[in-house]
Each structure stands twice: as structure tokens, then as C-alpha cells.
C-alpha positions in Angstrom: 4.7 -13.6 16.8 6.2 -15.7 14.2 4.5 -18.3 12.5 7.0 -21.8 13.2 4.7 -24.2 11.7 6.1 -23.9 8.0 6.4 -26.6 5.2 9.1 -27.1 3.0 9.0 -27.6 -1.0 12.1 -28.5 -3.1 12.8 -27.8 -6.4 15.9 -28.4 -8.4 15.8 -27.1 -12.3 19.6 -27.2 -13.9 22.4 -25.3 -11.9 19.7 -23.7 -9.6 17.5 -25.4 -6.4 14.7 -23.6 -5.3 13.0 -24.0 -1.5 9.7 -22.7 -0.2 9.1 -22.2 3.6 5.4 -21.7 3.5 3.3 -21.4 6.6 1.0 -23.9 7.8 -2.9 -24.1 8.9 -3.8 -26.2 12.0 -4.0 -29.5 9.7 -0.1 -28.9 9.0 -1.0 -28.0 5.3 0.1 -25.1 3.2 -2.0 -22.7 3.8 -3.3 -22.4 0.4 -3.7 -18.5 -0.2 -0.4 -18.1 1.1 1.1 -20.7 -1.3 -0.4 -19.2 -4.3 0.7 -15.4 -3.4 4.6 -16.8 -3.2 3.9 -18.6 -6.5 2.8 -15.0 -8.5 6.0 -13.5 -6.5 8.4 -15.6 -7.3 8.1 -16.2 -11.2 10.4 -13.0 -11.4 13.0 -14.3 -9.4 13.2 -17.6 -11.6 13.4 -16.1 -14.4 15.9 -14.3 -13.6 18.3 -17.1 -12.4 16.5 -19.5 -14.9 20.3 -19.8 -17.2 22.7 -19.8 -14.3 25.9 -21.6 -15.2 27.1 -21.9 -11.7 25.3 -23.5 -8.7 22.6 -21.6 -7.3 20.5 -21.7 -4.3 17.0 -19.7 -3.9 15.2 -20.0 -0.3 11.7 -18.3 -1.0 9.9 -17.9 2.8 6.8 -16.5 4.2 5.8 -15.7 7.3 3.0 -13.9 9.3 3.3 -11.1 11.9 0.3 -11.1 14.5 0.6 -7.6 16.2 -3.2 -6.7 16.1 -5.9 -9.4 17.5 -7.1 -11.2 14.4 -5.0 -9.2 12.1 -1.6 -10.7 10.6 1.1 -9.1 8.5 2.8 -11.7 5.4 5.5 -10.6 4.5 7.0 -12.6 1.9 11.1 -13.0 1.1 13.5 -14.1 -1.0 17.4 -14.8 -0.5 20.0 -16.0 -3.7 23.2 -17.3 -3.2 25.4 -18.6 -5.6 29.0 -20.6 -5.4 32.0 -19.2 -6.0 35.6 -20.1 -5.4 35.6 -19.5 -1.5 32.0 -21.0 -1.4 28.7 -19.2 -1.6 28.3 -15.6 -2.0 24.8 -13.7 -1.1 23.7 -12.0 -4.2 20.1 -10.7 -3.2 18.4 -10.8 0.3 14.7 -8.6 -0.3 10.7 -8.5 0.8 9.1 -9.3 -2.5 5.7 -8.2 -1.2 3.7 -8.4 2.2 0.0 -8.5 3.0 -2.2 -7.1 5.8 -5.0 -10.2 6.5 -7.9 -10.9 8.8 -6.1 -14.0 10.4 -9.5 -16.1 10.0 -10.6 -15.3 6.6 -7.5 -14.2 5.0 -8.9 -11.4 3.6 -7.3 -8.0 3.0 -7.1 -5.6 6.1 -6.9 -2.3 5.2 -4.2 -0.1 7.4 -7.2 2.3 7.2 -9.5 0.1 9.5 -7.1 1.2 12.3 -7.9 4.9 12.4 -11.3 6.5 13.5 -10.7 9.6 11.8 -9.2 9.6 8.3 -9.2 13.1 7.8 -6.7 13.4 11.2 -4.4 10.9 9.3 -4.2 12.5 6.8 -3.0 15.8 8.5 -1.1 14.0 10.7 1.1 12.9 7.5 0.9 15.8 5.5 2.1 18.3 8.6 5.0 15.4 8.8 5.9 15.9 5.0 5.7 20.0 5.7 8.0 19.7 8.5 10.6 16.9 7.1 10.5 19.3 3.5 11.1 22.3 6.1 14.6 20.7 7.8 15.6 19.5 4.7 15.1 22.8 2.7 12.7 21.1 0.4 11.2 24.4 -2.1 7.5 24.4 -2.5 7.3 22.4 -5.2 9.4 19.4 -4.0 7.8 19.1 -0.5 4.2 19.2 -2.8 5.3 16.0 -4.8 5.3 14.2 -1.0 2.2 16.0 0.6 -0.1 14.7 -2.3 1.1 11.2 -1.5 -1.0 11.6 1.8 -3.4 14.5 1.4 -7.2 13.5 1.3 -7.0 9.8 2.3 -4.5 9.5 -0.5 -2.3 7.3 2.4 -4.3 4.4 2.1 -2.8 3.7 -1.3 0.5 3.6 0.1 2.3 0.0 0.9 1.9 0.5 4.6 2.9 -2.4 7.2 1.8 -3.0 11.2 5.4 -4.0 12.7 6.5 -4.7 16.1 6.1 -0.9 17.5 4.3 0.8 14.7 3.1 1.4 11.1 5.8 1.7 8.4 4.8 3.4 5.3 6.6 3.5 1.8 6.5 6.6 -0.1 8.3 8.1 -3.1 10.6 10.9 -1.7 11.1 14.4 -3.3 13.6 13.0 -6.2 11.3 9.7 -6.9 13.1 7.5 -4.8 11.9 4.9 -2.6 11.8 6.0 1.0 9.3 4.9 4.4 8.4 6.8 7.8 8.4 4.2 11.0 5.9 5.6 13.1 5.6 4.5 16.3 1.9 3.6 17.9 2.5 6.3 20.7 2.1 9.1 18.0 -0.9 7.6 16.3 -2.8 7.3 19.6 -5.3 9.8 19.0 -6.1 8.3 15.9 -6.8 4.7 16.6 -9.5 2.8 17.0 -9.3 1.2 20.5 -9.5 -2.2 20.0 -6.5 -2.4 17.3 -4.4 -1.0 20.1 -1.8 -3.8 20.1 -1.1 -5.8 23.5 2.2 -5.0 23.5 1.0 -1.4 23.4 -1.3 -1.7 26.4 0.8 0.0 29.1 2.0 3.0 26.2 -2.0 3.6 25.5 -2.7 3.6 28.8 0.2 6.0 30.1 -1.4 7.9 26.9 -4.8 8.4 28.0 -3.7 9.2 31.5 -2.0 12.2 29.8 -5.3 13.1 27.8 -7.0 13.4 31.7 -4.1 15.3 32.6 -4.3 17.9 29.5 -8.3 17.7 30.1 -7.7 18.9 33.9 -5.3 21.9 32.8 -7.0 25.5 33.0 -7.2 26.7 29.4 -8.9 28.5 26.7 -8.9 27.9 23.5 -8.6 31.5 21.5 -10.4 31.8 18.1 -10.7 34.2 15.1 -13.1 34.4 12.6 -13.7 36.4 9.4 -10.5 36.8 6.8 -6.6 36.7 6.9 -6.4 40.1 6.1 -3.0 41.4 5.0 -3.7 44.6 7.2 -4.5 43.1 10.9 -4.0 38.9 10.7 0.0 39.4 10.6 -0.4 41.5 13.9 -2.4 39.1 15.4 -0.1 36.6 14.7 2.9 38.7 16.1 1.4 39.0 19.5 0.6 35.5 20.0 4.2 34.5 19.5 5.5 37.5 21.9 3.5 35.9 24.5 3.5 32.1 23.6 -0.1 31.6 22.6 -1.9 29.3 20.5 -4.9 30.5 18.8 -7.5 28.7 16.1 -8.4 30.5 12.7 -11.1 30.5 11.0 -11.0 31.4 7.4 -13.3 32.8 5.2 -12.4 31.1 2.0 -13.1 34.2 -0.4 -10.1 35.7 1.4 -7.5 33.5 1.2 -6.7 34.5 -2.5 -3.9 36.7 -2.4 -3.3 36.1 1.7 -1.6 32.5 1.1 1.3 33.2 2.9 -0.8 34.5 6.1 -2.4 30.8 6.1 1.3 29.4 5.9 2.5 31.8 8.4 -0.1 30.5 10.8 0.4 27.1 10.3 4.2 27.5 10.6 3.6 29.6 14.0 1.8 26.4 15.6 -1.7 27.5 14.6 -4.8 25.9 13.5 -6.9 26.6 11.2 -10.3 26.5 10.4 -13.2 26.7 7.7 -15.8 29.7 8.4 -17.4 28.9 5.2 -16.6 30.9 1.6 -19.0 34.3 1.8 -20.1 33.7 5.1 -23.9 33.4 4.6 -25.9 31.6 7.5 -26.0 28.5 6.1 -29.1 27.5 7.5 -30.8 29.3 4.9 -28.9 28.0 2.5 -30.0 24.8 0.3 -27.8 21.4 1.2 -25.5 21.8 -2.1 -24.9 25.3 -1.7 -23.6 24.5 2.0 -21.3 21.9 0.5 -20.1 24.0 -1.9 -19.5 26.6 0.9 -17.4 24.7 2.8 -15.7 22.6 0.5 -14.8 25.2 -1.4 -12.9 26.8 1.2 -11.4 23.9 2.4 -10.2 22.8 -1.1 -8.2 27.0 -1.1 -7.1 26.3 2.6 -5.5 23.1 1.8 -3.5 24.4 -1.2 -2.5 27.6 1.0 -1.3 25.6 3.6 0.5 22.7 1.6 -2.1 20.3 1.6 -3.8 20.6 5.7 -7.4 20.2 5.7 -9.6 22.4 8.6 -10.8 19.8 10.9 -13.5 22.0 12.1 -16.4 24.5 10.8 -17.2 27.9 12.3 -20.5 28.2 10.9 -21.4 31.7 10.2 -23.2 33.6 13.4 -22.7 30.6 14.8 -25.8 28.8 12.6 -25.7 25.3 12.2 -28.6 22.3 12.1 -28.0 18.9 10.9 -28.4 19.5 7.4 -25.4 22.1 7.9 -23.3 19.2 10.2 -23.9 16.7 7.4 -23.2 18.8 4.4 -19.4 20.2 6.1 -18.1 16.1 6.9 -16.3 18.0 10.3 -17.0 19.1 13.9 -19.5 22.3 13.9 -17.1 24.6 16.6 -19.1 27.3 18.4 -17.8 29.4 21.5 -18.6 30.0 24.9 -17.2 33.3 25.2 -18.2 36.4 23.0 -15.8 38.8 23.1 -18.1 41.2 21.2 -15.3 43.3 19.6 -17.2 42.9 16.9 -20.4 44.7 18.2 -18.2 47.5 20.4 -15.3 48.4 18.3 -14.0 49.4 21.8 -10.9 47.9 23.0 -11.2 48.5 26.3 -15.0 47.3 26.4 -13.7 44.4 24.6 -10.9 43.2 27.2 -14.3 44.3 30.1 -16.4 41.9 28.6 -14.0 39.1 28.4 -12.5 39.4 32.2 -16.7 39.1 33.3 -17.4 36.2 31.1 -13.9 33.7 30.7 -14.2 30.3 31.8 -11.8 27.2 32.5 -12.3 25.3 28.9 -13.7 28.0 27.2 -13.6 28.7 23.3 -13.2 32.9 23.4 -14.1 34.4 19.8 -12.3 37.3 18.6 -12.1 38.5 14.8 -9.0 39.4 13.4 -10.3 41.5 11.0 -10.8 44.5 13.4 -7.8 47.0 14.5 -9.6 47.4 17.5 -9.7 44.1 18.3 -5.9 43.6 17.7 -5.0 46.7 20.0 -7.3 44.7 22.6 -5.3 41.4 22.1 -2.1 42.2 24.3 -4.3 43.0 27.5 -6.9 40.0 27.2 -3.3 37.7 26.6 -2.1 39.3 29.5 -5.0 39.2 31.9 -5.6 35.9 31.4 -2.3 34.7 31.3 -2.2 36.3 34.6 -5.5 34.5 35.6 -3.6 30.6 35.2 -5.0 30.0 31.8 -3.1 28.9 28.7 -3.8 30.0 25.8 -4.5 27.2 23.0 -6.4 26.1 19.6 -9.8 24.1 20.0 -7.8 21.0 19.5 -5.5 21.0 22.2 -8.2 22.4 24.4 -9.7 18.6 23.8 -6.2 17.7 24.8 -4.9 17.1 21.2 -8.3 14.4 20.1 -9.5 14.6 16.7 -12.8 17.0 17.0 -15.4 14.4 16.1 -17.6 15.0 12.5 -21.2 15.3 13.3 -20.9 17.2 16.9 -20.9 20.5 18.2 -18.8 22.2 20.3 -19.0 25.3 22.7 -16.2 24.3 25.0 -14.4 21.5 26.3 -17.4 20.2 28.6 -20.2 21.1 26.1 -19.8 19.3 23.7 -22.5 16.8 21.9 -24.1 15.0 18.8 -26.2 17.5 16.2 -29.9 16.4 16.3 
């Protein structure tokens, strides 16, 4: 909604006359913060124009955006013309600046305060900068200089604005020049805190969340791996899940990924997620709260620089060990399972694929290793059973229908699924 209540100041120095359309408070007076913002802005402008020899006019206007309940956008302009022979010619037209503000207050609103999970954004952006550097046949290097722009909250320092349908954000491209993503709202979704969902938005976040019931009410189970890449079995794994179309989660041990970095690309490429199983899988319960940060963290810090800057949204724990401490330590959701494969305790193919048929559930989490050939020789006929069975095969996060997995909880499937105490 645009602010109409604007006042008007004239200013006429030489060959060049200035006006100011500044916005208004309910007394019909500038609204003083607003005033003093365009007065820092435009001092560039002036001086630019200060010598002109031929008639110029300068219209400096602000005006406010309300998208987001008690949240405006200023955005703050200038236009020059100046005369010529046929009359006046438009020499600039350009946003000097804008602000996010709390509209009773004024003060700064942070684009950040509209997420719930900042670690999801984050993602979010850099797997959009992966896949724009991708179509564009960006190298390594190049498609880096954009990631870092967004990896680890790195966003929120960007000039980001709330406009009619979304969040624009202005970043420096691969060659240093100035370039923006328009998001819309209906991709950010899963992200946003509920009440900054727009009005206009209502019926689009609603049509949303009846698609999260509908993913929620879909038989699946979410397929994880635990324990390396390893150069010998991982690249198998991932060769059978693309022959039949699954989806799988991995989680990494972070003293493997040295020397396996294009197995951690490779799964995120193939539609994968991936996962932190700690650095030298201890049970981290036993383990002092700095040496648990440093297990984690660690490992995170080599997956993200594998990957191109994506940052496991979930912990593994090792054997499945976790209390609080452990929770607190990692910053993202603990993610258990509900069914055990035991490959790893059989080594037997066809025990393995027995075992899963008796225990697989609607919403499960099944963990498999991929570290063990007899596991991978067991993969085809446990894809195909329960393919078979009606389930589709997915990573823990699209088993929670594509939600953020929530720091501080636990998960053993898509029902169970709860605070650590």
C-alpha cells in the first residue's frame, strides 16, 4: 500500500530546483526519520548537479510499502531531468536506498526476522546459486564467489527488500556485477514465520499447507546411510537409487570426506541429502560438550566445502546416542530411525532385505550403511520390494513433507518425533 499523505519541499539553488515528496505521520508532518534519511541520500545527487548551466529539475520521493503487518519497506528515489532544445530530457531515474522498518517505531526490521530457521535459508540460497552456476556453466571457482554471499547466515548482510509477491535480494554476480533473485513467498513457505505471511499471501499459504497434509498422508520411507562415502561402495549406492528413482539421506562421517569430495557433490547433484554422523564416530554421550562441538562442527564445516557451501541440517548421532548436551552442542535436529536394517550386524544380503520386509512402516526412517558390499548387493531387492509395497522412497526431509527438521528434537520417523529432555 502506498503511503498518499506526502509533503512537498521546494528548493531552487542557480540553474537547478530541487523537490522532496516526503511521507507524512498522522499530524500531516514529515515524518522526521524519513526526512533526515532523504537528506544523507541526496547530498550526492546535488553535488553532482550543483554547476549545471542549463535548467535542471530534481524530484527526490519516498514512500513506504506495507506488505507485512507492522512492517514497511522505504524505498527512497530520485529522478533528473534537464532542458534541452525539444524540452526536458530524463537523465537519471534510480532507488538511492530503501529501509525495512517496524511501522510504529521506525526501527530496523531485519529480513531475517521472517524466517524460523536460518540455517534452511541459507541452503535454500546456496543450492539456488549451485543450480543457477550449474545452467550457466559457472566453474567451481566462480559459482564459490556467489555461494559465500549466502552460506552461514551470510544473506542477512545482503540489501534484501519485502515487495508485492516476495523478497528481492541484491548480490554481486560471478564477474562482480550487480545482480538480484525475486523470490516469490510460495517458495519461502517452509521457512517463514507464520505471522509475517502477508495477507495478500493468505490463500497461497493456505493452498501450501494443504499440500504439506497432502505429502504428510503419502506412504513413504525415508532411506538413510550412515558411516563414510567410500570410493568403493557409495558410487554404487548412488547408481541404484537413480535406476529406480529414489531418494535417500547420507550421513557422513566427516574423517571421510577427504579425498571422497566428489561422492558428496555427486549426491547432492543426484537429489540427495546429506547429513553429519559426527567426525570419528565416537558415542558422543561420552564425550565432554566441546569435544561434541568439535565433532560435529568439524564435519559440517568439510561437508559444506565438499558440497559448495550446503550445511547438513540434521545429526546421525553415532549408535544412535544422543541426550541434550549432545542436541545442544550439534545446533540441528538429532535423526534416529525406526527401522534397522541390521546389514550391519548380518553381512547377509538376503537376511538384510528379510529383516526389512518384517519391520517397514508407512513414515519410517530405514538405516542402511553404505559402507558394506553386502549391503549394496541387498539395495536393488529392498528398492524393489518396497516400491512394490506403495512406498516412495525419500530423504528425512521430504518424509516431513519438505519442513525444515527443527534444532533441538529428535526424530524416529514422521509421527515420532519430539523435543530432547
Amino acid at each position: 500500500k502506498y503511503n498518499e499523505n506526502l509533503t512537498v519541499k521546494d528548493e531552487t539553488k542557480g540553474n537547478v530546483e530541487v523537490q522532496e515528496l516526503i511521507p507524512t505521520d498522522a499530524s500531516g508532518n514529515p515524518i522526521e526519520a524519513i526526512a533526515t534519511e532523504m537528506d544523507a541520500l541526496k547530498q550526492e545527487v546535488l553535488e553532482k548537479y550543483a554547476g549545471a548551466t542549463k535548467k535542471t529539475l530534481i524530484f527526490f520521493k519516498a514512500y513506504q510499502t506495507k506488505i507485512i503487518s507492522n512492517v514497511n519497506d522505504i524505498h527512497y528515489y530520485v529522478s533528473v531531468y534537464q532542458q534541452k532544445e525539444s524540452g526536458f530530457e530524463q537523465l537519471e531515474f534510480k532507488e538511492l536506498s530503501h529501509q525495512l522498518v517496524f511501522v510504529d517505531t521506525l526501527q530496523p526490521f531485519e529480513i531475517a526476522k521472517l524466517f524460523n530457521n536460518e540455517l534452511a535459508v541459507s541452503n535454500f540460497f546456496v543450492k539456488k546459486a549451485l543450480d543457477a552456476g550449474k545452467a550457466n556453466g559457472l566453474s567451481d571457482e566462480q559459482t564459490a564467489k556467489v555461494t559465500a554471499q549466502f552460506m552461514d547466515g551470510n544473506w542477512k548482510k545482503l540489501d534484501a527488500s519485502i515487495i508485492q509477491n516476495g523478497v528481492r535480494v541484491k548480490y554481486k554476480d560471478a564477474s562482480d556485477q550487480d545482480a538480484e533473485w525475486t523470490i516469490p513467498f510460495t517458495e519461502l513457505f517452509a521457512y517463514m514465520n507464520e505471522n509475517m505471511i502477508p495477507e495478500t499471501e493468505k490463500d497461497n499459504y493456505e493452498a501450501y499447507l494443504a499440500t504439506v497434509k497432502e505429502k504428510l498422508g503419502k506412504k513413504r520411507i525415508a532411506l538413510s546411510f550412515d558411516d563414510r562415502p567410500r570410493a568403493e561402495t557409495t558410487p554404487k549406492v548412488l547408481e541404484i537409487l537413480k535406476k529406480y528413482n529414489a531418494h535417500a539421506t547420507f550421513y557422513i562421517v566427516g574423517s571421510h570426506v577427504e579425498g571422497n569430495e566428489s561422492i558428496v557433490k555427486q549426491i547432492v547433484a543426484e537429489g540427495h541429502e546429506l547429513g553429519d554422523h559426527s567426525y570419528s564416530h565416537p558415542l558422543l554421550t561420552k564425550k565432554s560438550a566441546d569435544e561434541v562441538y568439535q565433532e560435529v562442527h568439524k564435519t559440517s564445516d568439510l561437508i559444506a566445502k565438499a558440497s559448495g557451501g550446503l550445511r547438513p541440517m540434521s545429526l546421525r548421532p553415532p549408535y544412535g546416542g544422543f541426550n541434550k548436551m549432545v542436541s545442544e552442542q550439534a545446533g540441528i535436529a538429532i535423526v534416529n530411525w525406526s527401522i534397522d536394517s541390521l546389514d550391519w550386524k548380518y553381512r547377509d544380503a538376503a537376511k538384510t532385505i528379510e529383516h526389512i520386509k518384517e519391520t517397514a512402516h508407512n513414515g519410517g526412517i530405514l538405516l542402511m550403511h553404505d559402507i558394506h558390499e553386502e549391503s549394496v548387493e541387498a539395495l536393488p531387492a529392498v528398492i524393489e520390494y518396497l516400491q512394490a509395497e506403495g512406498y516412495e522412497l525419500v530423504t528425512v526431509t521430504e518424509l516431513m513433507a519438505d519442513q525444515p527438521l527443527k534444532s533441538n528434537y529428535v526424530y524416529f520417523d514422521r509421527v515420532e518425533n519430539k523435543p530432547v529432555q
